[in-house]
SEVEX-473840 format. One record per residue (C-alpha): x, y, z; residue in three letters. Coordinates in nm, 2 decimals. Layout:
BEGIN
X, Y, Z, ALA
...
END
This chain:
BEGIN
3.55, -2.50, -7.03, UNK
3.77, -2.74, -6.84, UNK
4.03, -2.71, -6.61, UNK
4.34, -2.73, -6.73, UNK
4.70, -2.79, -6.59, UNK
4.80, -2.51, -6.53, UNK
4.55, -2.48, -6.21, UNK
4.78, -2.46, -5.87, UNK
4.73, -2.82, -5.65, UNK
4.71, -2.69, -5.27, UNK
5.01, -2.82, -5.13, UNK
4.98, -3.16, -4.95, UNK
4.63, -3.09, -4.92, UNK
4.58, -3.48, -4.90, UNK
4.29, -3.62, -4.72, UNK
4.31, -4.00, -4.63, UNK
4.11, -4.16, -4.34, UNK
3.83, -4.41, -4.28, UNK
3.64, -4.29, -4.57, UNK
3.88, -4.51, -4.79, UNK
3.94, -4.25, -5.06, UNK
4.15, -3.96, -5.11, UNK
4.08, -3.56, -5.18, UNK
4.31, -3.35, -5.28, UNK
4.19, -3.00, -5.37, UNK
4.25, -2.76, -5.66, UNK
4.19, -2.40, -5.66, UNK
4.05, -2.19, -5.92, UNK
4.24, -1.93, -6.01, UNK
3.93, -1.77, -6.18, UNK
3.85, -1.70, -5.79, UNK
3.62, -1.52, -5.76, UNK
3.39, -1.72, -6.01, UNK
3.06, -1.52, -5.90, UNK
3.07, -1.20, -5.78, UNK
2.78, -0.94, -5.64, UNK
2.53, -0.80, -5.97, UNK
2.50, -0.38, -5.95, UNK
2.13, -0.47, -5.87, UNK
1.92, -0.36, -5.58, UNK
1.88, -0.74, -5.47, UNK
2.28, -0.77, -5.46, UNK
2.43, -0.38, -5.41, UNK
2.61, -0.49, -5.10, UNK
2.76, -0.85, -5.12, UNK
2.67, -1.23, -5.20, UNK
2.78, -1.56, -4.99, UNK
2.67, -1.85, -4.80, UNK
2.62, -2.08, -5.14, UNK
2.43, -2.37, -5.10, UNK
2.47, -2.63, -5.40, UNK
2.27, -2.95, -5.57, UNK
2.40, -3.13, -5.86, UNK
2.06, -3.21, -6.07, UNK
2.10, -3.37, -6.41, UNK
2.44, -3.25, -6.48, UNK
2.34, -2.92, -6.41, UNK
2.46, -2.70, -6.07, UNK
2.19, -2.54, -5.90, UNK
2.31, -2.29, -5.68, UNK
2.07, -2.07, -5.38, UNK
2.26, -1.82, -5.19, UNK
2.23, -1.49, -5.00, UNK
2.25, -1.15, -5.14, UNK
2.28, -0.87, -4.92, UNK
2.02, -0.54, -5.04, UNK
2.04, -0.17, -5.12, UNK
1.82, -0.14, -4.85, UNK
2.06, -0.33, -4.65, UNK
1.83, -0.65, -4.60, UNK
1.91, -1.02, -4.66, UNK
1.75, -1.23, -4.92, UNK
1.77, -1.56, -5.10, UNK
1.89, -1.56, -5.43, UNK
1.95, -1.87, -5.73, UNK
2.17, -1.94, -6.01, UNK
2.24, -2.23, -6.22, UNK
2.61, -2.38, -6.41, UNK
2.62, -2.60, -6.68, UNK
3.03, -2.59, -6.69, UNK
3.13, -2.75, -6.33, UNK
3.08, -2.43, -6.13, UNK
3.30, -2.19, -6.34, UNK
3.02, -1.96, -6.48, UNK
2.65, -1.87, -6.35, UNK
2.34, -1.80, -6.45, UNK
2.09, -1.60, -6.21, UNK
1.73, -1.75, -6.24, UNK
1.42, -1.58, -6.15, UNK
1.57, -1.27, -6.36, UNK
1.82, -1.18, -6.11, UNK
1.47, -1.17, -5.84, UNK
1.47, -1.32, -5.51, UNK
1.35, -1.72, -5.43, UNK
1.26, -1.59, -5.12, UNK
1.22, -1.24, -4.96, UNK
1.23, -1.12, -4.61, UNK
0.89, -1.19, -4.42, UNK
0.65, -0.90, -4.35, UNK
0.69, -0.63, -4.08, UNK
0.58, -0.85, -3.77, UNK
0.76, -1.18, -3.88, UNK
1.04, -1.32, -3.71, UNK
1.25, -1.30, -4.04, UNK
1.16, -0.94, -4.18, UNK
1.50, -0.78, -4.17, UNK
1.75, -1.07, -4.27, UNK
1.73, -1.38, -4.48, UNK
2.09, -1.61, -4.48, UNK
2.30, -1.94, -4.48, UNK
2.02, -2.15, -4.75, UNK
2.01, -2.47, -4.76, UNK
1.81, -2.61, -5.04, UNK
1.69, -3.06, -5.01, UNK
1.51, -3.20, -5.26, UNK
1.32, -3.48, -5.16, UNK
0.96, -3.64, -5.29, UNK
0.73, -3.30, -5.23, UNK
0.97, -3.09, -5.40, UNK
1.26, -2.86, -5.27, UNK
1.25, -2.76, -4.95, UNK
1.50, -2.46, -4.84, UNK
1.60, -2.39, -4.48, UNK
1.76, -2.07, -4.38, UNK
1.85, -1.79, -4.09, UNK
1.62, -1.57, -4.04, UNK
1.56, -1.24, -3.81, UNK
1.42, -0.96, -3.71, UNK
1.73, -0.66, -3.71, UNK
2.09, -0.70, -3.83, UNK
2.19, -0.85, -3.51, UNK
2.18, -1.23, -3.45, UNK
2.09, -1.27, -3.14, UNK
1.81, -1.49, -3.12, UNK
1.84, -1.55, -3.49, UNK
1.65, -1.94, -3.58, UNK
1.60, -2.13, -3.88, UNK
1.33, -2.15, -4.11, UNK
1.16, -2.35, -4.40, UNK
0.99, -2.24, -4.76, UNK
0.93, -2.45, -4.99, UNK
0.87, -2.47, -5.32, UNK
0.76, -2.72, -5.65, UNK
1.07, -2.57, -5.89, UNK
1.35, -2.45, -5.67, UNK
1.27, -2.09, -5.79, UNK
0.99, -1.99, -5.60, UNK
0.93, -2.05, -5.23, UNK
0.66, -1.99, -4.96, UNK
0.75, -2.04, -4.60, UNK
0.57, -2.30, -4.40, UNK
0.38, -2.16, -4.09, UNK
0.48, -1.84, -3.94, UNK
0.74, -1.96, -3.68, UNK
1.10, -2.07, -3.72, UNK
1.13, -2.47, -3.72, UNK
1.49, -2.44, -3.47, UNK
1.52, -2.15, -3.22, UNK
1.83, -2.15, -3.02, UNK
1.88, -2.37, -2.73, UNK
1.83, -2.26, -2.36, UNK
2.04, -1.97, -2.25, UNK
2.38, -2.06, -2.14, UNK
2.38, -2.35, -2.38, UNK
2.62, -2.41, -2.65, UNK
2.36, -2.33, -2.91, UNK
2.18, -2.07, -2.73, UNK
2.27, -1.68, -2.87, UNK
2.14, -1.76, -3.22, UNK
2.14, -2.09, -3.46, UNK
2.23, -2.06, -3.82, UNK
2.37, -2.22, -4.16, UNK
2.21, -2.58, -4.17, UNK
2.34, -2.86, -4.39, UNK
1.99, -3.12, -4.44, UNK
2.02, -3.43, -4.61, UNK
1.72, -3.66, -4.66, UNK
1.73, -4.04, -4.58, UNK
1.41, -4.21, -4.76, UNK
1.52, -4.55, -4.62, UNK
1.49, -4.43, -4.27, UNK
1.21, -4.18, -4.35, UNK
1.44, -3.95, -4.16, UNK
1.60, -3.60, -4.19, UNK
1.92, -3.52, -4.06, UNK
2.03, -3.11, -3.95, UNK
2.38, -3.04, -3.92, UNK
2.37, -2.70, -3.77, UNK
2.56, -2.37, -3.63, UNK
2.52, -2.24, -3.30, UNK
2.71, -1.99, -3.12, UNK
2.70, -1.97, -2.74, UNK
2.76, -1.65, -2.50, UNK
3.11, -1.64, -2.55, UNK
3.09, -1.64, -2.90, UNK
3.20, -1.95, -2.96, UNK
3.09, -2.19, -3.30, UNK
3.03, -2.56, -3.35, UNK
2.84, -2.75, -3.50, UNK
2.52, -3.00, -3.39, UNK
2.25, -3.25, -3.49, UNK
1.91, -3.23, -3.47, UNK
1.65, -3.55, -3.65, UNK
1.29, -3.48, -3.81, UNK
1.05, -3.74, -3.96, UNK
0.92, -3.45, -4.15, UNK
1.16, -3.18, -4.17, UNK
0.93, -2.94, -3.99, UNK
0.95, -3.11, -3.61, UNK
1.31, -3.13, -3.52, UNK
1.48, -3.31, -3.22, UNK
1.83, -3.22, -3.12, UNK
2.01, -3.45, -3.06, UNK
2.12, -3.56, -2.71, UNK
2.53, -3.57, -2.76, UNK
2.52, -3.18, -2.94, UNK
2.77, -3.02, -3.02, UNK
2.86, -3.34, -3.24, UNK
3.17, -3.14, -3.38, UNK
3.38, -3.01, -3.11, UNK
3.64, -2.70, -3.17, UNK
3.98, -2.84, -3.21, UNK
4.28, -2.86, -2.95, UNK
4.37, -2.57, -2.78, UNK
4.65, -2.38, -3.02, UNK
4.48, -2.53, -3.28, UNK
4.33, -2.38, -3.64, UNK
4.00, -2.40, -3.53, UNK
4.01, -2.39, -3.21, UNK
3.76, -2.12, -3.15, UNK
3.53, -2.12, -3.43, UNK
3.43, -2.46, -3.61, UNK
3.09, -2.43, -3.83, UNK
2.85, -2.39, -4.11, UNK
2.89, -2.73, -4.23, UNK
2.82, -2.86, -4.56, UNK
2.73, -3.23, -4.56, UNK
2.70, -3.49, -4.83, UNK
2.65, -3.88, -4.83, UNK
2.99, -4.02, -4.91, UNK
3.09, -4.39, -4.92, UNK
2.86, -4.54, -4.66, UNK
2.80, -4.24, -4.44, UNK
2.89, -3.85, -4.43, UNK
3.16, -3.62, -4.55, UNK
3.14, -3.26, -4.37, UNK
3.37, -2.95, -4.50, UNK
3.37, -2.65, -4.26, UNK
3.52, -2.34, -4.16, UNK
3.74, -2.26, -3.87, UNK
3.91, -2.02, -3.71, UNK
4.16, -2.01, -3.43, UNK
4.13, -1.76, -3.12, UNK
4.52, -1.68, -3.21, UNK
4.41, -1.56, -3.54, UNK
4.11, -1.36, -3.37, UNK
4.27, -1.18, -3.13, UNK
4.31, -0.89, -3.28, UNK
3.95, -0.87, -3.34, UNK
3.99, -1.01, -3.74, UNK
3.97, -1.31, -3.86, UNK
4.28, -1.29, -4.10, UNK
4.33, -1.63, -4.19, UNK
4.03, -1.85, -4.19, UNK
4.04, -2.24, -4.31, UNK
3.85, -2.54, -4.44, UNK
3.87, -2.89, -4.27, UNK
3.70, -3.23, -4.39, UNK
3.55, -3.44, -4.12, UNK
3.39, -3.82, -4.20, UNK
3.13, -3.98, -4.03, UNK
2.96, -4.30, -4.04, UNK
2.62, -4.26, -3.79, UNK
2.62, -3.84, -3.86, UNK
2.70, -3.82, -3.49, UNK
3.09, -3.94, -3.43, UNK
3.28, -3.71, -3.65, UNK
3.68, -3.79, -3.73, UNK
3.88, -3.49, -3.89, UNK
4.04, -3.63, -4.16, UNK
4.40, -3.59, -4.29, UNK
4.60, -3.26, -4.29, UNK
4.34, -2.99, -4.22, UNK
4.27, -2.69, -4.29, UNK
4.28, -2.81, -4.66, UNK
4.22, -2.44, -4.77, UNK
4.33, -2.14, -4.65, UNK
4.30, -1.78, -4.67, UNK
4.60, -1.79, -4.81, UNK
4.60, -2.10, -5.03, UNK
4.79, -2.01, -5.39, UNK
4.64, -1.88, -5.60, UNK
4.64, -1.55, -5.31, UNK
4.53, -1.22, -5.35, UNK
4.42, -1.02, -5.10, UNK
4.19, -0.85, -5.22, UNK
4.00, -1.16, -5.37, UNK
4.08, -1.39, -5.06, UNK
3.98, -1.17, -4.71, UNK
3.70, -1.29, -4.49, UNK
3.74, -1.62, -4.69, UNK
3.72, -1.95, -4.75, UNK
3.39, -1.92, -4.55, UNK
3.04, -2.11, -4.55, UNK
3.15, -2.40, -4.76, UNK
2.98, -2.67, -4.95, UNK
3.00, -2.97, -5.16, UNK
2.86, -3.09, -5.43, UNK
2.94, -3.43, -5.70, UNK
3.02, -3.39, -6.08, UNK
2.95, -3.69, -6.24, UNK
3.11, -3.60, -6.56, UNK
3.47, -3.55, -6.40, UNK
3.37, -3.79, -6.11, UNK
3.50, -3.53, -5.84, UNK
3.39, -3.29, -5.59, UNK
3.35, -2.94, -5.64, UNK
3.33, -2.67, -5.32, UNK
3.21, -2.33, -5.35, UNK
3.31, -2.07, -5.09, UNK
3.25, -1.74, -5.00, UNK
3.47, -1.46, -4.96, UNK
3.52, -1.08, -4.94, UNK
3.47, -1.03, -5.32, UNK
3.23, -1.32, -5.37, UNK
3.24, -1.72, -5.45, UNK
3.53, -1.91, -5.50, UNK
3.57, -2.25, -5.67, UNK
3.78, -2.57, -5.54, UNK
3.77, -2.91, -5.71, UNK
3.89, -3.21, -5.62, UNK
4.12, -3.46, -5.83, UNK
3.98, -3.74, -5.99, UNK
3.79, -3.98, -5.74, UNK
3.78, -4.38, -5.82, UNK
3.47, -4.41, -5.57, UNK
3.11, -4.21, -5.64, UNK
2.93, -4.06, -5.37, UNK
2.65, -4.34, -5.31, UNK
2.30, -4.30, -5.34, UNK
2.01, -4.48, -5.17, UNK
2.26, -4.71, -4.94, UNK
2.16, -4.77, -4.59, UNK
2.35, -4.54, -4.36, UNK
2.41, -4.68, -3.95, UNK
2.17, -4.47, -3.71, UNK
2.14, -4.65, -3.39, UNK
2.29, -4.34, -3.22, UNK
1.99, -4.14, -3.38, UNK
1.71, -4.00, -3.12, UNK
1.35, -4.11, -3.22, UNK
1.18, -3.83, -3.22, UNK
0.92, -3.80, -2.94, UNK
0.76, -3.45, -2.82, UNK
1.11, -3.37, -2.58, UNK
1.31, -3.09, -2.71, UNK
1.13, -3.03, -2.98, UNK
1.13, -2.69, -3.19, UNK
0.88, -2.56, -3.42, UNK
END
């Protein structure tokens, strides 16, 4: 099934800047195109999708919130550009919460899934009640994508030193693997002690020892007034002609003050190092209340993003989530592919050394 015409173009939402290209973003009106299974794994909500484009095929891990009111990691797969999935594992989890002394017993979230040369390797929140305070990242990994074992007993990123910008809890990391530098890079959220949300860097040779880095937070919140002014975080990163293309969500202390966030937003950012970050064109490129809108569908959305590359329509695809599940957005046409294998500019990068680093 492909889209078709009659799908609503966002209006203006035109994105031109250093990258060199162009993204303008279509909506699904088949919003949401996942929604929660009436299974014990999924009885209370899903979200936080993380995506990889293998082969033509979408391979999608994300969080499924329990009848027993725990977190886990869940996987699907789409062979028709995101529009329909297909749960793997039989509907059972990639990764359940830890045993009853572990540091992630009670709550499993935000996945990301790399895969590099050992295999796939999925980072995620983890902790120990359903508050996130002192909430860290973890690792599993895993030969298939399907099945994962954690590595070690400890979270590989704890949140930074109290009073810092990262230091109530860290969450939703965006890992991409550079085999010419023999380096991974973390985009990461943190939240600080007055709640609010941006996002930072942190380098590893082996993507168990990470190393902030020194500049953190590499995205700021926006102006003052601004959509995202308050809240700007869980990234999704992909290479994208010669260095980095980052969607997020934002939300503006306006919009908050009331206690809900009633109109949340995704923004693009570009970078060529991973570290300087320019927003690009006329952000928020998605709303809350982007056409096609329905309440009921749309609330607490478009949140988490990420991107992924179809190679048989040559454009990007984001997956969202939202009150009543996962929504779709494509983009038009592209005239450039996302590159593979090219060198990337790091001189800004830290080289790791046994300072400020987390296991």
């Amino acid at each position: 099934m492909r889209w078709s015409a009659s799908w609503l173009v966002l209006g203006m939402a035109l994105v031109s800047g250093p990258v060199g290209a162009q993204v303008m973003w279509v909506k699904s009106p088949a919003t949401p195109v996942m929604v929660h299974a009436p299974s014990f794994f999924e009885a209370l909500a899903i979200g936080q999708p993380a995506l990889l484009e293998e082969d033509g095929v979408l391979r999608l891990w994300f969080a499924a919130g329990g009848l027993d009111h725990r977190g886990r990691i869940l996987t699907a797969r789409s062979t028709d550009g995101g529009l329909t999935w297909h749960r793997d594992n039989g509907g059972w989890p990639a990764l359940d919460v830890g045993p009853a002394e572990a540091w992630d017993s009670f709550w499993l979230d935000t996945p990301e899934v790399v895969h590099d040369d050992t295999g796939y390797r999925l980072y995620y929140y983890g902790a120990t009640s359903s508050e996130a305070e002192g909430a860290s990242i973890g690792l599993a990994t895993s030969a298939d994508g399907l099945h994962f074992v954690r590595w070690g007993t400890e979270p590989v990123l704890r949140p930074g030193p109290e009073g810092s910008w990262d230091g109530r809890w860290v969450e939703s990391p965006a890992v991409i693997w550079l085999p010419e530098k023999g380096l991974y890079l973390m985009w990461y959220t943190g939240v600080d002690a007055s709640w609010r949300v941006r996002v930072g860097l942190a380098t590893s040779p082996d993507g168990v020892v990470w190393t902030r880095h020194p500049d953190n937070p590499v995205l700021e919140l926006g102006e003052e007034g601004s959509w995202d002014d308050l809240w700007a975080g869980v990234p999704g990163v992909i290479r994208w002609e010669g260095g980095f293309l980052m969607v997020y969500s934002g939300v503006s202390a306006a919009d908050l003050a009331d206690g809900a966030a009633d109109d949340i937003g995704v923004g693009l950012a570009f970078s060529q190092d991973g570290v300087t970050w320019q927003r690009l064109g006329v952000n928020p490129v998605l709303t809350t209340t982007s056409p096609p809108h329905d309440p009921t569908v749309d609330s607490g959305g478009p949140w988490a993003p990420d991107l992924a590359w179809d190679p048989r329509d040559r454009r990007l695809l984001m997956l969202f989530e939202s009150a009543a599940g996962l929504g779709l957005a494509r983009s038009l046409p592209q005239r450039a592919r996302r590159p593979r294998g090219r060198a990337v500019p790091g001189s800004r990068w830290p080289v790791p050394s046994s300072a400020g680093r987390d296991r």
